[in-house]
C-alpha positions as CSV (number, residue, x, y, z in Angstrom):
1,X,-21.2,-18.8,-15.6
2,X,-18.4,-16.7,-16.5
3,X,-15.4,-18.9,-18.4
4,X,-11.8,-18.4,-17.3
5,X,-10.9,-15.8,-20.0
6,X,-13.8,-13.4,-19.8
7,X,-12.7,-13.0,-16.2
8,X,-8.8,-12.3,-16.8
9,X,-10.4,-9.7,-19.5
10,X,-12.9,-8.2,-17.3
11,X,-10.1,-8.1,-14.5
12,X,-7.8,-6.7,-16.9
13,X,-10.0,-3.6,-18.7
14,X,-11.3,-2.7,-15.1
15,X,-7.5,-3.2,-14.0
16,X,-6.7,-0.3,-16.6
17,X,-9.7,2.3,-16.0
18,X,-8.4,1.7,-11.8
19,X,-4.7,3.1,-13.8
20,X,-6.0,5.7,-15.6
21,X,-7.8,7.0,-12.2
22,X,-4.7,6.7,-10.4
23,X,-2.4,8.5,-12.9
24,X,-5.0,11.2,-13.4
25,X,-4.9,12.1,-9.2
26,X,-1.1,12.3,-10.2
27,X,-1.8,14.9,-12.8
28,X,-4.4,16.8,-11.0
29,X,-2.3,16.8,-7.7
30,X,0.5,18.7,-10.2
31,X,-2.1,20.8,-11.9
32,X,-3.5,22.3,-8.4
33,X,0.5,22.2,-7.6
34,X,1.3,24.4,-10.1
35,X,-1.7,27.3,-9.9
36,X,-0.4,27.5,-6.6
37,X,3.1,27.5,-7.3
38,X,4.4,24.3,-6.4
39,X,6.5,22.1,-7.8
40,X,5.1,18.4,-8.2
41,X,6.4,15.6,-9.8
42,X,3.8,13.8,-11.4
43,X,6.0,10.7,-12.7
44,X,4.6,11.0,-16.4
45,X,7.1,13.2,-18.3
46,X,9.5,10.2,-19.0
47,X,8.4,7.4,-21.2
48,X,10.1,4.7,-19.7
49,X,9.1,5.8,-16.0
50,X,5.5,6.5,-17.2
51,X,5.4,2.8,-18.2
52,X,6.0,1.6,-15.1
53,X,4.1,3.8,-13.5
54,X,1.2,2.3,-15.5
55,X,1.9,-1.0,-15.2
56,X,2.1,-0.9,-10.8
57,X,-1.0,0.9,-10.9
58,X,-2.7,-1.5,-13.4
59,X,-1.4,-4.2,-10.4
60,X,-3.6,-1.8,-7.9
61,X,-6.9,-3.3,-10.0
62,X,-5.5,-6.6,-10.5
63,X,-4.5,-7.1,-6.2
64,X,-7.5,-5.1,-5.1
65,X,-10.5,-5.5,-7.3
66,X,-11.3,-9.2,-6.8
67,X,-11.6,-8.8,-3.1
68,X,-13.5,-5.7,-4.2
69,X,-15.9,-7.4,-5.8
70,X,-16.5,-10.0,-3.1
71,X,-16.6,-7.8,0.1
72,X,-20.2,-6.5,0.4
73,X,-20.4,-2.9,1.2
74,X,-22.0,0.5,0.7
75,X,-20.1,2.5,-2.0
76,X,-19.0,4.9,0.7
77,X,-17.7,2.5,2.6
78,X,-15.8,1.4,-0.6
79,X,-14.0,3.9,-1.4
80,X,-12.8,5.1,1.9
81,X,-11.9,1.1,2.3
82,X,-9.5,1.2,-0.7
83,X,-8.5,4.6,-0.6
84,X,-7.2,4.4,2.6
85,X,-5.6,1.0,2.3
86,X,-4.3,2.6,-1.1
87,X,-3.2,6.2,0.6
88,X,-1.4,4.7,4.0
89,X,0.5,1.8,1.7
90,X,2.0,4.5,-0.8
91,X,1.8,7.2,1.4
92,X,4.3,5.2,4.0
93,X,6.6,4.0,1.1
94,X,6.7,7.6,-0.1
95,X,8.2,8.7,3.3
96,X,11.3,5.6,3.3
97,X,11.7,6.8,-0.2
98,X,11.9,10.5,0.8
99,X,14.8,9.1,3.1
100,X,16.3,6.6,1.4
101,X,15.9,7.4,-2.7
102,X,16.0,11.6,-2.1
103,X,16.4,12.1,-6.0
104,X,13.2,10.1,-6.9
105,X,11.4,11.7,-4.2
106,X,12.2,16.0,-4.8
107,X,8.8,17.1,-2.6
108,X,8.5,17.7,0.6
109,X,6.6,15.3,2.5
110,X,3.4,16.7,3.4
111,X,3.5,18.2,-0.9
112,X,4.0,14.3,-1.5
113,X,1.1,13.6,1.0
114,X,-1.3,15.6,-1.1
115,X,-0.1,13.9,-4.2
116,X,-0.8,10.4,-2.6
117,X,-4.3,11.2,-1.2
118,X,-5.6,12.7,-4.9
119,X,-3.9,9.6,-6.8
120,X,-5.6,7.2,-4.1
121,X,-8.7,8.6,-4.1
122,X,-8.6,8.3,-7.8
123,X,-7.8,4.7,-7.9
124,X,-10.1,3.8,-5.2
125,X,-13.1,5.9,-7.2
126,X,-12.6,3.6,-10.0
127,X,-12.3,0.7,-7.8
128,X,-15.4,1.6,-6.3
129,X,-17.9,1.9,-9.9
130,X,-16.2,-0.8,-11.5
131,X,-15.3,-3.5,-9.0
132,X,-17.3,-3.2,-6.0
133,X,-20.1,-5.3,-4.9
134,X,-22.7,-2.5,-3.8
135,X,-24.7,-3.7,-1.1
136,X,-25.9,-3.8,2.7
137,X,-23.7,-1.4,4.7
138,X,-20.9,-3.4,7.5
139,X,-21.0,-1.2,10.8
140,X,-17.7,-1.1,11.3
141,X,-19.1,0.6,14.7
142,X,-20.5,-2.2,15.6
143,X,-17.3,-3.7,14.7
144,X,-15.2,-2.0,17.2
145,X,-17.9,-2.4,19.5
146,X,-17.0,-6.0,19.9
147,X,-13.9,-4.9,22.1
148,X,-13.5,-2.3,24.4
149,X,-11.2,0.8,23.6
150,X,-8.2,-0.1,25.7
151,X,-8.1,-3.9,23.8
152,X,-8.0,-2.1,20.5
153,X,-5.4,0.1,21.4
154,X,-2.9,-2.4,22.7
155,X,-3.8,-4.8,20.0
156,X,-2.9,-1.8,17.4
157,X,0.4,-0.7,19.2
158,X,1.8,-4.4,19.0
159,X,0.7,-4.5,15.4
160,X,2.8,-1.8,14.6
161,X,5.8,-2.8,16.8
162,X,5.8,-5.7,15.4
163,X,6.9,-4.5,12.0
164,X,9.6,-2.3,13.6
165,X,10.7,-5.5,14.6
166,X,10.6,-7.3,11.6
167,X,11.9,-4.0,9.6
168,X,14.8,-3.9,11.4
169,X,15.7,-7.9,11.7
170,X,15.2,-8.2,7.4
171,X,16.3,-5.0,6.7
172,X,19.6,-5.3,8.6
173,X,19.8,-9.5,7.0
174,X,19.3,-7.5,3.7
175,X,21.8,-4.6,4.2
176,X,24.3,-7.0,5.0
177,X,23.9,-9.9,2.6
178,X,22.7,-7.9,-0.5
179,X,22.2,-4.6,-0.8
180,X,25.1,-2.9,1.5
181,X,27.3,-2.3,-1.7
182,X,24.3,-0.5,-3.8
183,X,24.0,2.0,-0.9
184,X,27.7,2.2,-0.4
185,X,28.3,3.2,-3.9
186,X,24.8,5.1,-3.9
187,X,23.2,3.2,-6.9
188,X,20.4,5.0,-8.6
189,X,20.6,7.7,-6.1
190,X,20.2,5.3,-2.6
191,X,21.9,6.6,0.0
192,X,21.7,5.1,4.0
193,X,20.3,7.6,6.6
194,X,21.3,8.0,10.0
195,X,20.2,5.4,12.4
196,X,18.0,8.3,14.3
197,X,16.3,9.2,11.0
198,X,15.6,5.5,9.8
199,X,13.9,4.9,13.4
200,X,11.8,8.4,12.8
201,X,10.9,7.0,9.3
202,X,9.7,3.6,10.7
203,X,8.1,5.1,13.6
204,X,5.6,7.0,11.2
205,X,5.9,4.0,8.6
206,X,4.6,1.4,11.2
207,X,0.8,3.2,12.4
208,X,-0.3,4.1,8.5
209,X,1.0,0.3,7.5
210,X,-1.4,-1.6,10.6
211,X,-3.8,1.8,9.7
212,X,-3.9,0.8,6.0
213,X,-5.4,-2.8,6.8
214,X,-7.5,-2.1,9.4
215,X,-11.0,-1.0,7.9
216,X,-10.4,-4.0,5.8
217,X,-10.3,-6.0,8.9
218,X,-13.2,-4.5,10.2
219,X,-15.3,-5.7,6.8
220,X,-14.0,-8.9,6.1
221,X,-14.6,-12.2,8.3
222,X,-13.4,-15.6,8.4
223,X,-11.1,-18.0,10.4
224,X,-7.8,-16.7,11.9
225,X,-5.7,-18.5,9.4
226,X,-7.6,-16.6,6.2
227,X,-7.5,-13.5,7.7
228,X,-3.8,-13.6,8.2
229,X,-3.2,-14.7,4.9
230,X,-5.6,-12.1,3.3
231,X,-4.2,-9.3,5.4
232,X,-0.2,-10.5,5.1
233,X,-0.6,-10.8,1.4
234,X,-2.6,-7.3,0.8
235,X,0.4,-5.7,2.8
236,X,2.8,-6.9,0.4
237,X,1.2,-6.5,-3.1
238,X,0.3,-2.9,-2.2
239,X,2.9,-2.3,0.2
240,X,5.6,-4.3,-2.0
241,X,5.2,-5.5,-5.2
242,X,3.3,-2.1,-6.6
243,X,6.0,0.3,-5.4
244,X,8.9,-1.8,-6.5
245,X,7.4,-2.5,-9.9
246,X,7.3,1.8,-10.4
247,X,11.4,1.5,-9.5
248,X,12.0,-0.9,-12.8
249,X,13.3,2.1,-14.9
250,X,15.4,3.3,-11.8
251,X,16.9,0.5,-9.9
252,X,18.8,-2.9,-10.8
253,X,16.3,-5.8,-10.9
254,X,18.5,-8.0,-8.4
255,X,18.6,-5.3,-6.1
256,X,14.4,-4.8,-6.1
257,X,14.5,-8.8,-6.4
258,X,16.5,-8.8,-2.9
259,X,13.8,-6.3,-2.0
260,X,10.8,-7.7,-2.6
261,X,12.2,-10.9,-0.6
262,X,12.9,-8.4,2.3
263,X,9.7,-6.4,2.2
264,X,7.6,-9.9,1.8
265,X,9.1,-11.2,5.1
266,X,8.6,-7.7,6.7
267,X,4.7,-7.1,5.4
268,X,3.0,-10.7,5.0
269,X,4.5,-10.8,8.5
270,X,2.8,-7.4,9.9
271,X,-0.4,-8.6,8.0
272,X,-0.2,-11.7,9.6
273,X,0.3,-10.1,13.3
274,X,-2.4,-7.9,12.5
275,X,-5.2,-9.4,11.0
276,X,-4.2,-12.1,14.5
277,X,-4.9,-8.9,16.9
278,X,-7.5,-6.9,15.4
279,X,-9.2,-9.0,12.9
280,X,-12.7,-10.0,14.4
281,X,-13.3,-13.8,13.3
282,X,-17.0,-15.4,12.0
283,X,-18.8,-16.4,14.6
284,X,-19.4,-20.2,14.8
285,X,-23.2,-21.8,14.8
């Protein structure tokens, strides 16, 4: 049996080669960038910000590779689990940020799109070799065979307007309590959009958040309460607690603190709506 501290270490080294595949998509994505002419930031030229950009995606490993190594999958299956969950998560944040933080995020969208999908598929590679539990392919068609089309759609349009609904309650509790004077005074570049373009933001935000979870939904079985829990807690590590870590070197800690409080009661709470709606529970004998 494996003691205590061989698994933190064997968590940890994985945790770092899952970093170093992340922050080499990053570099790649502004190598291909700039043979065709493009300029993208790649989040490595500073010390400081490289640090925490090592660190959050040394959290990637540390969240993601323990359920790795417990969910029982082909390879394949895998990767496209983790990339995706990894892509739709950062990808998402990426577009509030474009809004909200313009001077940390100078790319266009569908440039910082590209950037998202090579650094993901790069973490979720290394997740893949390292972590991953290689064995008898899940059908996840046989998966969504277990309701019919119209049940899955309705289930996956209430899981995303359900964090609309939560966005808006603890982001508004937020704005007003904490975080009104940063924006006001525009605090490590935060400004507050327009109404109209928060709403546009959000409605693109909410579909690749209940997207990111759902393959893991189709994988992964257990009773209604673990699922939730599983599913409201990988929304807010990847979703949360990664992406905040990366704004260390930029933002005040009590404003991310106040954040991470915020984005907690807004993802756990998507999770937990949609691991209720779409997650497909072990059967009882």
């Amino acid at each position: 049996m494996m003691n205590a501290t061989q698994m933190v270490w064997g968590n940890t080294w994985r945790s770092i080669l899952v970093a170093i595949g992340y922050i080499a998509g990053l570099i790649l994505s502004g190598m291909i960038g700039a043979m065709l002419g493009a300029q993208i930031a790649t989040s490595t030229s500073n010390q400081v910000t490289f640090t925490w950009l090592f660190v959050s995606s040394v959290l990637l490993g540390l969240f993601l590779g323990p359920l790795a190594s417990r969910l029982t999958l082909s390879r394949v299956q895998h990767f496209i689990l983790w990339a995706s969950l990894i892509f739709f998560n950062m990808g998402s944040v990426a577009i509030e940020g474009a809004y909200f933080v313009p001077e940390l995020v100078p790319m266009p969208i569908p440039v910082l799109m590209v950037q998202q999908a090579l650094a993901s598929a790069g973490a979720a590679l290394v997740i893949t070799l390292v972590f991953a539990a290689a064995g008898k392919p899940v059908s996840w068609i046989n998966a969504l065979s277990s309701r019919p089309w119209f049940s899955w759609l309705w289930r996956f349009l209430l899981s995303s307007f359900s964090y609309l609904v939560f966005y808006f309650i603890f982001g508004a509790l937020n704005y007003s309590l904490v975080t009104k004077p940063y924006y006001e005074s525009h605090v490590g570049g935060l400004i507050a959009p327009a109404p109209e373009l928060v709403l546009m933001a959000e409605l693109v935000r909410a579909p690749l958040i209940i997207l990111s979870v759902l393959l893991f939904l189709l994988s992964t079985r257990g009773t209604k309460q673990q699922l939730m829990v599983r599913t409201g807690w990988l929304l807010f590590t990847i979703g949360g607690i990664v992406p905040l870590v990366l704004q260390i070197s930029a933002l005040p800690l009590f404003l991310l603190a106040a954040s991470a409080v915020e984005i907690f009661c807004q993802n756990f709470l998507t999770g937990t709506v949609a691991a209720y709606l779409l997650g497909i529970q072990e059967q009882k004998t």
